[in-house]
C-alpha positions as CSV (number, residue, x, y, z in Angstrom):
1,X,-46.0,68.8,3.8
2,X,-46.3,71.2,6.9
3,X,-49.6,73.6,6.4
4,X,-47.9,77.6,7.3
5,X,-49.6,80.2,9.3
6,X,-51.7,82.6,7.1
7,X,-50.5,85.9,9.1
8,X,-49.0,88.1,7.0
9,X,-49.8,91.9,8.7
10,X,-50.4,94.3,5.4
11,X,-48.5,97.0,7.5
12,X,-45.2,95.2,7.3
13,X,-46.0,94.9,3.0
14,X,-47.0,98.0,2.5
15,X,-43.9,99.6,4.0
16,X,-41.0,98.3,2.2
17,X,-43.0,101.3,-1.0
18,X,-44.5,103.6,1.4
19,X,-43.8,107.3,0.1
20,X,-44.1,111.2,1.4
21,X,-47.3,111.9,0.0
22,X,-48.9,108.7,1.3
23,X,-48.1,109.5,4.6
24,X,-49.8,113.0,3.9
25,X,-53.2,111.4,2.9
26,X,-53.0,108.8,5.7
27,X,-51.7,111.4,8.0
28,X,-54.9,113.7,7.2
29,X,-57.2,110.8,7.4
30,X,-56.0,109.6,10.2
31,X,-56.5,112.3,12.0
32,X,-60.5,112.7,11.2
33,X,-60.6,109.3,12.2
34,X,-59.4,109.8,15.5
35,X,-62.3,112.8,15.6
36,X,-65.1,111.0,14.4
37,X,-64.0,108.2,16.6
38,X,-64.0,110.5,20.2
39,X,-67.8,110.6,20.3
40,X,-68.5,107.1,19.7
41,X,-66.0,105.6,21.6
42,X,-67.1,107.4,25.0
43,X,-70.8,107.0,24.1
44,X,-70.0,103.0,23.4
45,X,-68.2,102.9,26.6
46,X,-70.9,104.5,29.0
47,X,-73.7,102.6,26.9
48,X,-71.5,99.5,27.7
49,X,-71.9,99.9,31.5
50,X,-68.6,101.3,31.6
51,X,-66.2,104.8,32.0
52,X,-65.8,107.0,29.4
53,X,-62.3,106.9,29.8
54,X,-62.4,102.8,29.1
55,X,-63.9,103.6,25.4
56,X,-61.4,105.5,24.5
57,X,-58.6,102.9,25.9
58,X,-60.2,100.4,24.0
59,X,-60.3,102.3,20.9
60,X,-56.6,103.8,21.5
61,X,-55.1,100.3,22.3
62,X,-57.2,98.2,20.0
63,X,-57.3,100.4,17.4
64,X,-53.6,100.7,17.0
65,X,-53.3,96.6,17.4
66,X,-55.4,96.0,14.9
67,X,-54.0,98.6,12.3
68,X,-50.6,96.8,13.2
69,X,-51.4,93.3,13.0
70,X,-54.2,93.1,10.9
71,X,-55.2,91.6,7.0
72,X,-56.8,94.8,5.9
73,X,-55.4,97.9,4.6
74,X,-57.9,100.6,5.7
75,X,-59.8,99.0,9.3
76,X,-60.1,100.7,11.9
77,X,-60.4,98.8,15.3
78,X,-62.3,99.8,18.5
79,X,-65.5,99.8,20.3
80,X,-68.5,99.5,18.2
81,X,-72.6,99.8,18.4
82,X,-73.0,95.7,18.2
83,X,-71.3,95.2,21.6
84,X,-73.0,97.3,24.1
85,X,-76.1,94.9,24.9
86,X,-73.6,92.0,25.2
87,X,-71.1,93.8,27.0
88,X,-74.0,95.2,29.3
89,X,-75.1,92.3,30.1
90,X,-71.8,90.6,31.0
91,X,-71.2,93.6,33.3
92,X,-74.4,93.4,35.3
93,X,-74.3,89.3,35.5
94,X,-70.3,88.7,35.8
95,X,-69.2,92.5,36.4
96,X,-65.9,93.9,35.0
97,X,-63.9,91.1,35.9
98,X,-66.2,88.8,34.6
99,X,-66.0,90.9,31.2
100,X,-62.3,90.9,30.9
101,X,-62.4,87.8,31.1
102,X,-64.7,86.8,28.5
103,X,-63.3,89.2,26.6
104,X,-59.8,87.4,26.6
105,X,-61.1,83.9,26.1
106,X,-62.9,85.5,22.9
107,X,-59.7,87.0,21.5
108,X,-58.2,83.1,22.3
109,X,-60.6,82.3,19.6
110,X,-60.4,84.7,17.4
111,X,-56.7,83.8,17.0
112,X,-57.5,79.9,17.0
113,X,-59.9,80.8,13.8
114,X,-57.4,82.5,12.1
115,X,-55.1,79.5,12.6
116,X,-57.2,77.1,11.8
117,X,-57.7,79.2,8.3
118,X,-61.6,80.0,9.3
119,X,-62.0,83.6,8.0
120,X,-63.4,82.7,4.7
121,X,-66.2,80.5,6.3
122,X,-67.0,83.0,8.6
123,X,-68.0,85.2,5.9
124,X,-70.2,82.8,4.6
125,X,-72.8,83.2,8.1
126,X,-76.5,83.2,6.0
127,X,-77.1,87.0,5.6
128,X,-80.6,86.7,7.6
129,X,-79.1,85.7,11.1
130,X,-76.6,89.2,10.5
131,X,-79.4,91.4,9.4
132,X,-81.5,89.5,12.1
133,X,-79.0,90.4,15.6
134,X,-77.6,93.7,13.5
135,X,-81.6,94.8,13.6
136,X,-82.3,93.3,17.2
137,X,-79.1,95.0,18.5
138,X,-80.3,98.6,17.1
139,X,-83.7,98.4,18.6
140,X,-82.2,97.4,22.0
141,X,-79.9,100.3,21.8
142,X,-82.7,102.4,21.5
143,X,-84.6,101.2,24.0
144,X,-81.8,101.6,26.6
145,X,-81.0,105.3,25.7
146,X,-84.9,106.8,26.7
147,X,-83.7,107.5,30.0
148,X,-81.5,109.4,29.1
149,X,-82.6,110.7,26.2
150,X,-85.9,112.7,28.5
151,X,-84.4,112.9,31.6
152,X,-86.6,110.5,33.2
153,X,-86.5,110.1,37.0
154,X,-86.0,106.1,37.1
155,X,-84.1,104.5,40.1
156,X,-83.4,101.2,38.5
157,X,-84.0,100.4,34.8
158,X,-84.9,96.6,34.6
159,X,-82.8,94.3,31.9
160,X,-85.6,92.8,29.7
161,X,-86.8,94.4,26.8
162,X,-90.7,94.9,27.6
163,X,-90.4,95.3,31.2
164,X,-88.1,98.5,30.5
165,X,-90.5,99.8,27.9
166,X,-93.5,99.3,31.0
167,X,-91.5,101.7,33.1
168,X,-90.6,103.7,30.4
169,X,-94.1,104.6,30.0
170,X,-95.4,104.3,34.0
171,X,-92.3,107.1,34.6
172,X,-93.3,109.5,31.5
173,X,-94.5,111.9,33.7
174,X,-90.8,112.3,35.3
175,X,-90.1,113.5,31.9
176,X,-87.4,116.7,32.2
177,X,-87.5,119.0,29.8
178,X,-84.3,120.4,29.6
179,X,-82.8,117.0,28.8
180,X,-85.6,115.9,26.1
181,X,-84.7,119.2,24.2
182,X,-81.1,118.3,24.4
183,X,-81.0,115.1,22.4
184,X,-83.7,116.2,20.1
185,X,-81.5,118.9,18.9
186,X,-78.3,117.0,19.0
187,X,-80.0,114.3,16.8
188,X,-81.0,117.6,14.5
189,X,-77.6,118.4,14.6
190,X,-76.2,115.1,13.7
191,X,-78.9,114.0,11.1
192,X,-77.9,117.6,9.0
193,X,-74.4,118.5,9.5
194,X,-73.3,116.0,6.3
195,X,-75.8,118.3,4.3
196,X,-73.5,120.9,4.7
197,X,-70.0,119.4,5.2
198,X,-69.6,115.8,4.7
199,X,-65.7,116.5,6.3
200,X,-66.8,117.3,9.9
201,X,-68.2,114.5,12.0
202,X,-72.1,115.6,13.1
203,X,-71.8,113.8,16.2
204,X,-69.0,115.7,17.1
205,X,-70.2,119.0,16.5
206,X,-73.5,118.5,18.9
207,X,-70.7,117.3,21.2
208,X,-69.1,120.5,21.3
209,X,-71.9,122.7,20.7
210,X,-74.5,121.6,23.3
211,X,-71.7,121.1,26.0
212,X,-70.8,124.7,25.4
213,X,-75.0,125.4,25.6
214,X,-74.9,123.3,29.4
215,X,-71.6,124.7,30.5
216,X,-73.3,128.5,30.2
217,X,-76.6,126.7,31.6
218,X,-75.5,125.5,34.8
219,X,-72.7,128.5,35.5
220,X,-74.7,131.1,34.2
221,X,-78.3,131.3,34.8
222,X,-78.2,128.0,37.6
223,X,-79.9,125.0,35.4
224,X,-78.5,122.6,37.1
225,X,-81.5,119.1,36.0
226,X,-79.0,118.2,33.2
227,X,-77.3,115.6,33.5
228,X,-73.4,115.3,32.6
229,X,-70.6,113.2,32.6
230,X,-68.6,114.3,34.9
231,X,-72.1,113.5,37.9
232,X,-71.9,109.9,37.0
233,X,-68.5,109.2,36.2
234,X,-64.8,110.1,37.8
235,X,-62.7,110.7,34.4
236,X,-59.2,109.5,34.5
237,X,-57.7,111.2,31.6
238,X,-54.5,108.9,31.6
239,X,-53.5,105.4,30.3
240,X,-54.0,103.1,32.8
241,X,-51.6,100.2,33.6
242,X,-51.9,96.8,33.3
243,X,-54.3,94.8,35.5
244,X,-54.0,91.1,36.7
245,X,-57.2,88.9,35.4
246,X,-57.3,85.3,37.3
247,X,-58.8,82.3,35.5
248,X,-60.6,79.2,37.3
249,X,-62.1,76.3,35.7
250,X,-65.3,77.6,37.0
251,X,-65.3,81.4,35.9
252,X,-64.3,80.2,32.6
253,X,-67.0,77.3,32.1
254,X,-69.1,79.8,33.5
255,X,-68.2,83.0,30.5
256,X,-68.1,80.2,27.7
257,X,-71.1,81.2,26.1
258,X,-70.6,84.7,26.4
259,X,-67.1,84.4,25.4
260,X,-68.3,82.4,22.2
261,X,-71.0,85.3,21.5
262,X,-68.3,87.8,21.8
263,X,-65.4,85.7,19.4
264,X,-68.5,85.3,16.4
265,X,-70.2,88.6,16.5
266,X,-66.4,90.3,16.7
267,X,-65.5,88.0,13.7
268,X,-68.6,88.5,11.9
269,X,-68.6,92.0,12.1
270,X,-64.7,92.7,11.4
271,X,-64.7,90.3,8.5
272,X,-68.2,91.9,7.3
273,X,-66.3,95.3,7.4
274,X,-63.2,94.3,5.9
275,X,-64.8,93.0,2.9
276,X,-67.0,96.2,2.2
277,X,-64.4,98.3,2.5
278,X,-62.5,95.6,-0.4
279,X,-65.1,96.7,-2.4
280,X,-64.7,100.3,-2.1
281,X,-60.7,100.4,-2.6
282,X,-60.2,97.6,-4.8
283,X,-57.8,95.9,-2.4
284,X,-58.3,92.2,-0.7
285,X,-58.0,91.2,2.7
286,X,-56.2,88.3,4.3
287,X,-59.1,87.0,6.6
288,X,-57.1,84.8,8.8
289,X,-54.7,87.8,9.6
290,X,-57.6,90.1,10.3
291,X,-59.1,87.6,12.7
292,X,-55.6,86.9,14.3
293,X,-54.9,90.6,14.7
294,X,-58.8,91.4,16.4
295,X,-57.7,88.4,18.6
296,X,-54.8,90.0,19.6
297,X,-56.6,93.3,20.3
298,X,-58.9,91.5,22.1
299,X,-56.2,88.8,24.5
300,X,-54.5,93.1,25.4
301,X,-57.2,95.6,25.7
302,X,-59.1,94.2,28.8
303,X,-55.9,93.8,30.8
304,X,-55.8,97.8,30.5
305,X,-59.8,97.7,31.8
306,X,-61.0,98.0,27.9
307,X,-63.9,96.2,26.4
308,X,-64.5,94.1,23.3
309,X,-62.9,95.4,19.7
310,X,-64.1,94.6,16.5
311,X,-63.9,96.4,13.2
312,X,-66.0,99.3,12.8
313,X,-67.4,99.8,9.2
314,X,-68.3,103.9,9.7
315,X,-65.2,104.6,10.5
316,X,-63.4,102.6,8.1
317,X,-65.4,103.9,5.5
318,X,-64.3,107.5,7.1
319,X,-61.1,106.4,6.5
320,X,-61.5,105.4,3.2
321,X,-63.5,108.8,2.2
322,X,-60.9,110.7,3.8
323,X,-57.7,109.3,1.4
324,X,-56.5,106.5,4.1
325,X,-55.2,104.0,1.9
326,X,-52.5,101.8,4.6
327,X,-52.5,101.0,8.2
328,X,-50.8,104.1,8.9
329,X,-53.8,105.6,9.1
330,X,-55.5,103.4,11.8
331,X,-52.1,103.7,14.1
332,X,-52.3,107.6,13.5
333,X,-56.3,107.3,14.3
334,X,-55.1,105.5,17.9
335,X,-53.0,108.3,18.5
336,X,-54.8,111.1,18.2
337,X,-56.9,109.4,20.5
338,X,-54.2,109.4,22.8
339,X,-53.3,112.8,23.0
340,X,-57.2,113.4,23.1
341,X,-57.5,111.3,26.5
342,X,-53.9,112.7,28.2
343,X,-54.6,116.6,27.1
344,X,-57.9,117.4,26.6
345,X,-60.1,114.4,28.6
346,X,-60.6,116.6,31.7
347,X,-63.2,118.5,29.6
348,X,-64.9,115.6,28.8
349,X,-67.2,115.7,31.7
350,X,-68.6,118.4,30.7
351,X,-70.8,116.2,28.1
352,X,-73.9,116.3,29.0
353,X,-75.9,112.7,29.1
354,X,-78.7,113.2,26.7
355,X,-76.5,114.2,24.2
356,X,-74.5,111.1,24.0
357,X,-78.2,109.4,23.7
358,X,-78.9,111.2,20.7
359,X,-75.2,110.3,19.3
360,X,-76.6,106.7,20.1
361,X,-80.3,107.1,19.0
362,X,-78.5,107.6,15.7
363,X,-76.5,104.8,15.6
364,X,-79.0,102.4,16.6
365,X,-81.4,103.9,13.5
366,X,-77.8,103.6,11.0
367,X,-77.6,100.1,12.5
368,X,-81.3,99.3,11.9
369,X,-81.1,98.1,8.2
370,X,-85.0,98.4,8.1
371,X,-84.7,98.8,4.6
372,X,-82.7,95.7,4.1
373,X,-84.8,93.7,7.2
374,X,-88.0,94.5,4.7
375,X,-86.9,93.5,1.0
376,X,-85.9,90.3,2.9
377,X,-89.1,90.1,4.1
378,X,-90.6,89.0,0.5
379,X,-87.9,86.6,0.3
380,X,-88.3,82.8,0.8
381,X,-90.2,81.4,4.1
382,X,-86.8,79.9,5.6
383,X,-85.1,83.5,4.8
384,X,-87.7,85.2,6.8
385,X,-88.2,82.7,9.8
386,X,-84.8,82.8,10.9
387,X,-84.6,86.7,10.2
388,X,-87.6,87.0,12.6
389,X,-86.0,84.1,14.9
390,X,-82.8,85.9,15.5
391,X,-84.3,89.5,15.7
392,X,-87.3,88.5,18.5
393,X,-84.6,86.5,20.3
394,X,-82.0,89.6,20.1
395,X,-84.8,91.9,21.9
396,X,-86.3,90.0,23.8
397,X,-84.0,87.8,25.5
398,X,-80.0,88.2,24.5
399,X,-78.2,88.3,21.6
400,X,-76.2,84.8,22.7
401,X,-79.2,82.5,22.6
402,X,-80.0,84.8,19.1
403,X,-76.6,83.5,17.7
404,X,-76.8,80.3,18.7
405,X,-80.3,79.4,17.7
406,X,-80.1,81.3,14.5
407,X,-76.9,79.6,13.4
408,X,-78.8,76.1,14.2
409,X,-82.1,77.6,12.2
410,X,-79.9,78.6,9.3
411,X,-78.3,75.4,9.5
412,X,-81.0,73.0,9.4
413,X,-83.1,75.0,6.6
414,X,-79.6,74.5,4.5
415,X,-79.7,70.8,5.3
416,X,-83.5,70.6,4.1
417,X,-82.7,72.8,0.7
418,X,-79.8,70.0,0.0
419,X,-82.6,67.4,0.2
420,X,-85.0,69.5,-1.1
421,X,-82.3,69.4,-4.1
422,X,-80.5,65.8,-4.0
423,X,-82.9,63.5,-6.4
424,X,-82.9,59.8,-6.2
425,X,-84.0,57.8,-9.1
426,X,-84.6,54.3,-10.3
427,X,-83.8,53.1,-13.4
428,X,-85.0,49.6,-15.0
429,X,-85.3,49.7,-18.9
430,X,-83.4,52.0,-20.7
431,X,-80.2,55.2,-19.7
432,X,-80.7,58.2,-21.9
433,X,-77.0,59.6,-22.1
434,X,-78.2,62.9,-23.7
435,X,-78.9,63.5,-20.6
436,X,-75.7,63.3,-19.4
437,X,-74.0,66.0,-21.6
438,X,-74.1,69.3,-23.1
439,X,-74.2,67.9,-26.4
440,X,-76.9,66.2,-27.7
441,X,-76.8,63.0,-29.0
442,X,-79.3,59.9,-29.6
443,X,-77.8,57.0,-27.5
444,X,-79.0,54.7,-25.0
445,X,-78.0,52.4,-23.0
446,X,-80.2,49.3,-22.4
447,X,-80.3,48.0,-18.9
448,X,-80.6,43.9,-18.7
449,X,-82.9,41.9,-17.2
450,X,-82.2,41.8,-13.8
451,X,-80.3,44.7,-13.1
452,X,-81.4,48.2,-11.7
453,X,-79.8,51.3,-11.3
454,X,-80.3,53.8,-8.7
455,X,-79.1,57.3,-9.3
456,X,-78.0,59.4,-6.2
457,X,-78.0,63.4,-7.6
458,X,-76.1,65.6,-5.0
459,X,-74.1,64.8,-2.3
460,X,-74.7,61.4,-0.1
461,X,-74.8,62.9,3.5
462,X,-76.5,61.9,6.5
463,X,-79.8,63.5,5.6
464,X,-80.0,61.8,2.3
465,X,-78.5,58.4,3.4
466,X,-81.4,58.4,5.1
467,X,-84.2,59.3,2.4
468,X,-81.9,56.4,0.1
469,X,-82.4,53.8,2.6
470,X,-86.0,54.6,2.4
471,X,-86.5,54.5,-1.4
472,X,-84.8,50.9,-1.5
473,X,-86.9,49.4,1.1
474,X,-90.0,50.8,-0.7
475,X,-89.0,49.6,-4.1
476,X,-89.9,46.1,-3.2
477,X,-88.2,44.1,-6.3
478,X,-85.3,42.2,-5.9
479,X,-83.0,42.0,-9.2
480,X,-80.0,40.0,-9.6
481,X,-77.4,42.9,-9.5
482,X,-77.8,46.4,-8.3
483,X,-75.8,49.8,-9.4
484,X,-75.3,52.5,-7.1
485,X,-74.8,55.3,-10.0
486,X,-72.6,58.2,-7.8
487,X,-71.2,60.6,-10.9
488,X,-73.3,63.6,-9.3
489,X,-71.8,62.7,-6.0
490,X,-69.5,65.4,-4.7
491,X,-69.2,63.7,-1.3
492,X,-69.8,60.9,1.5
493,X,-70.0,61.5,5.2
494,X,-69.9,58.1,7.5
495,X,-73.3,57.9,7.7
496,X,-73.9,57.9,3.7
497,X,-70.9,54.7,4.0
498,X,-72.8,53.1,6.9
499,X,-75.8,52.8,4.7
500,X,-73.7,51.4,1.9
501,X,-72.3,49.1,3.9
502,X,-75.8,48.2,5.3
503,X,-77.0,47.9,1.4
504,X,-73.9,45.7,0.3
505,X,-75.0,43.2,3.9
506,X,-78.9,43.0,3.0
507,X,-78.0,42.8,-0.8
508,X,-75.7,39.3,0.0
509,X,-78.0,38.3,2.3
510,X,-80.5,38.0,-0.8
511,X,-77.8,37.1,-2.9
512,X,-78.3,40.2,-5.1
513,X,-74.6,42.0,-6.6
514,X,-74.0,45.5,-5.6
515,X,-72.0,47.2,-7.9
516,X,-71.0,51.1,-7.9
517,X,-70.4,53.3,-10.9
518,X,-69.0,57.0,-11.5
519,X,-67.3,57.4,-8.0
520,X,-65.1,60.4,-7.6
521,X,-61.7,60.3,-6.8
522,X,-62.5,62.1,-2.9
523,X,-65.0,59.7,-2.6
524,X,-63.3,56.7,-3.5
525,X,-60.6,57.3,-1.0
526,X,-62.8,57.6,1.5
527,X,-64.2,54.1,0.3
528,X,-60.8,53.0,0.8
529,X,-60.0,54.4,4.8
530,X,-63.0,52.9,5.6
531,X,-62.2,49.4,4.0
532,X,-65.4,49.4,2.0
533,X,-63.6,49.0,-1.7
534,X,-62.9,45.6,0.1
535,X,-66.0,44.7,1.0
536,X,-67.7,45.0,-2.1
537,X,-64.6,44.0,-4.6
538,X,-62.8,46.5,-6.1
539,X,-63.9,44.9,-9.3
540,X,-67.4,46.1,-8.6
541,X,-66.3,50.4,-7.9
542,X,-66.2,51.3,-12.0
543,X,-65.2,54.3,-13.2
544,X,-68.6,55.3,-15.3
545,X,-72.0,53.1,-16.5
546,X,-70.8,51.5,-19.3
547,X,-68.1,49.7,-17.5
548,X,-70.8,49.1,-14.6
549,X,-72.9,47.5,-17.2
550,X,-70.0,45.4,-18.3
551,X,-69.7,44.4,-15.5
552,X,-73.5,43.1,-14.4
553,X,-73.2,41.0,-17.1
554,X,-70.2,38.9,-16.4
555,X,-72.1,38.5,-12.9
556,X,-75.3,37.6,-14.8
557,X,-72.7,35.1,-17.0
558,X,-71.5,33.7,-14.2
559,X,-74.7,33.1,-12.3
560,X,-76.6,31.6,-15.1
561,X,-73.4,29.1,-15.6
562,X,-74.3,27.9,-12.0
563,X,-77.8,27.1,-12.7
């Protein structure tokens, strides 16, 4: 039977019942959205190596893709915190080309996951590698906003973590005071407006009030040492059009990596999102659709000069907070965006720098999960090495190799807890079955002489093919008939059947009987495909140990008639 497509966009759904008065709450909620979302998205885009103008693109574009397409009812799409040292450094090796590129061959994948029905295995990344790079990426965010943040008087900022740190402190003396004083208070601001109205974004009120505080600064009484906007970029407070992006076999072997870092942090991060906010409202997410529609986003926005999108849980849980309950919301979100950029984006310059540092200073500390990155601390060795793998590897060299060498950490350690967990046992005298059920009972089996069986508990992968082959060639006997007893084994990979085919050739080379008892149905069939049932006689795969045992004594029969 032909396997569908999971895409089914909740928009489409939830519109065949949509009423007035949910319009009304998405209507209001998308429109705090779209405010709580201004800040961020020009702070993410100038922290990102890019315009101002490009965050909000990316935001207005992606966000409305991803309200349209995707599996969730309440995400909300755009640029986010966890991209800006990967986008960064794309920029500054590749440069904008290089990122829209990258960027597009992520948003391949993305759609290819959902395809291939990967969202729910996504979800199941071990939560140390995502505390590890979420950690790793706050701290770097931090340590790229200083400059800014004191008004420090640095020509070129160096890319690795400690070697920006050594000119943080050999330039401290540059420190400006105006600047310093700026992003101080606008963290103030930030950190205490919820205390007061949980409704209006705080990074959106030190926005507005300390550009008001420069604006009568610089025209006013002549201060002209702070930093804005408008000295380091050009704003171009319109929607750009679409931009040819040409691929070669070399650009594109070249952004692989970088493309792959880009598809699993955007997956990881929309899918982590999309399940919190399932928690909150009660609903349930299609994963595959949600990493189809963030695909999407992702193949569009950089053709319009964007950068990566991902789901953003702040300001889905704004949405959420604020009554938005459908996708109408997140579209509604985009376009207040829009009419921000096309009306009021000329005024946007007028931002001064060291503000948007302390919008980011606080992002990077909300980002931090110290609290989380300690209790895991007191958890389990493996838990904690590959927390600390992925975190030192996140700061101090980039968050790709983190991934990458924190997924291969987290997948060996699982790998070693299977073995850890997969017993093998030999058996020569006597089979207790109260062991083998709930219910207690007194009945034993007895084993006859010359038969022993080996018990395989958990499943018979490559890792513990291995550890079997070594327990039978330390056993040393060599009985008449053999059972393989495989009722506790879930599965076989081709290496657990190349060492039972190995076993069945040494066991007739020493004329010994190999018989197998309590295979599964799944494993059984793969018995079959690989011809092994014929091999080793169909007669000899039983169905449980007391047909095994049968069995092992009509072979017994039979070889003591031909002595």
């Amino acid at each position: 039977m032909k396997q569908q497509i999971d895409f089914k966009p909740k928009l489409f759904a939830i519109l065949k019942n949509y009423s007035k008065e949910r319009f009304l709450s998405d209507l209001m909620a998308g429109i705090i959205v779209g405010i709580v979302a201004l800040p961020l998205a020009i702070a993410f885009g100038i922290a990102s190596g890019v315009s101002p103008e490009k965050g909000l693109i990316t935001a207005i574009i992606g966000g409305f893709i991803v309200s349209f397409l995707g599996g969730s009812n309440v995400q909300i799409g755009g640029p986010t915190g966890a991209f800006i040292v990967i986008v960064y450094g794309i920029i500054q090796n590749y440069g904008i080309e290089g990122l829209a590129i990258a960027t597009i061959m992520a948003g391949i994948m993305l759609v290819i996951m959902g395809l291939l029905k990967l969202g729910t295995i996504i979800r199941f990344i071990p939560y140390p590698i995502v505390v590890g790079f979420t950690s790793g990426i706050a701290l770097t965010i931090f340590t790229t906003q200083m400059k800014d943040l004191f008004g420090l008087s640095i020509e070129k900022i160096p890319a690795d973590f400690i070697s920006k740190w050594i000119v943080y402190f050999t330039h401290f003396h540059t420190l400006n005071l105006y600047p310093a004083l700026i992003g101080l208070i606008s963290i103030l601001i930030i950190v205490y407006t919820p205390k007061l109205s949980k409704k209006i974004p705080g990074s959106l009120v030190a926005i507005i009030f300390m550009t008001i505080i420069i604006y009568l600064l610089r025209h006013y009484l002549g201060v002209d040492t702070i930093e804005t906007i408008g000295d380091r970029f050009i704003i171009n407070a319109s929607l750009p059009g679409p931009e040819g992006i040409s691929f070669t076999i070399e650009t594109i072997t070249m952004l692989w990596p970088a493309a792959f870092t880009i598809a699993m942090l955007g997956a990881i991060e929309s899918l982590l999102s999309a399940t919190v906010a399932d928690g909150v409202t009660g609903d349930k997410h299609n994963s595959n659709t949600e990493l189809i529609a963030q695909g999407a986003a992702n193949i569009i926005v950089p053709v319009f000069g964007g950068i990566p999108v991902t789901g953003a849980i702040a300001r889905t849980m704004t949405n959420i907070n604020n009554g938005g309950r459908t996708p109408v919301a997140g579209i509604i979100h985009a376009l207040v965006l829009l009419l921000i950029l096309l009306f009021l984006g000329p005024l946007t310059k007028h931002i001064p720098m060291a503000c948007l540092a302390g919008v980011l200073i606080v992002v990077s500390y909300n980002m931090s999960e110290w609290r989380t990155f300690r209790s895991l601390l007191k958890g389990p060795k493996s838990d904690i090495s590959v927390l600390l793998a992925t975190f030192f590897l996140t700061v101090i060299f980039d968050l790709t190799i983190a991934i990458e060498i924190g997924l291969l950490m987290a997948m060996f350690l699982f790998m070693r807890r299977v073995m850890a967990t997969t017993r093998i046992s030999v058996i020569r005298d006597v089979i207790d079955l109260n062991s083998d059920s709930e219910i207690p009972h007194d009945e034993h089996l007895v084993i006859p002489q010359g038969v022993e069986v080996y018990e395989i508990d958990g499943p018979f992968f490559f890792g513990i093919a291995n550890k079997f082959d070594g327990v039978m060639q330390t056993l040393g006997g060599k009985p008449n008939v053999r059972i393989i007893r495989m009722r506790k084994v879930p599965f076989i990979d081709s290496t657990g059947l190349h060492n039972l085919e190995s076993l069945l050739r040494l066991s007739k080379a020493e004329n010994i009987q190999l018989i197998l008892s309590g295979v599964n149905d799944d494993v059984h069939n793969l018995l079959k495909k690989g011809g092994f049932d014929q091999k080793i006689g169909p007669d000899n795969i039983c169905g449980n140990i007391n047909i095994a045992l049968e069995r092992a004594e009509e072979i017994l029969s039979l070889q003591r008639g031909f002595r």
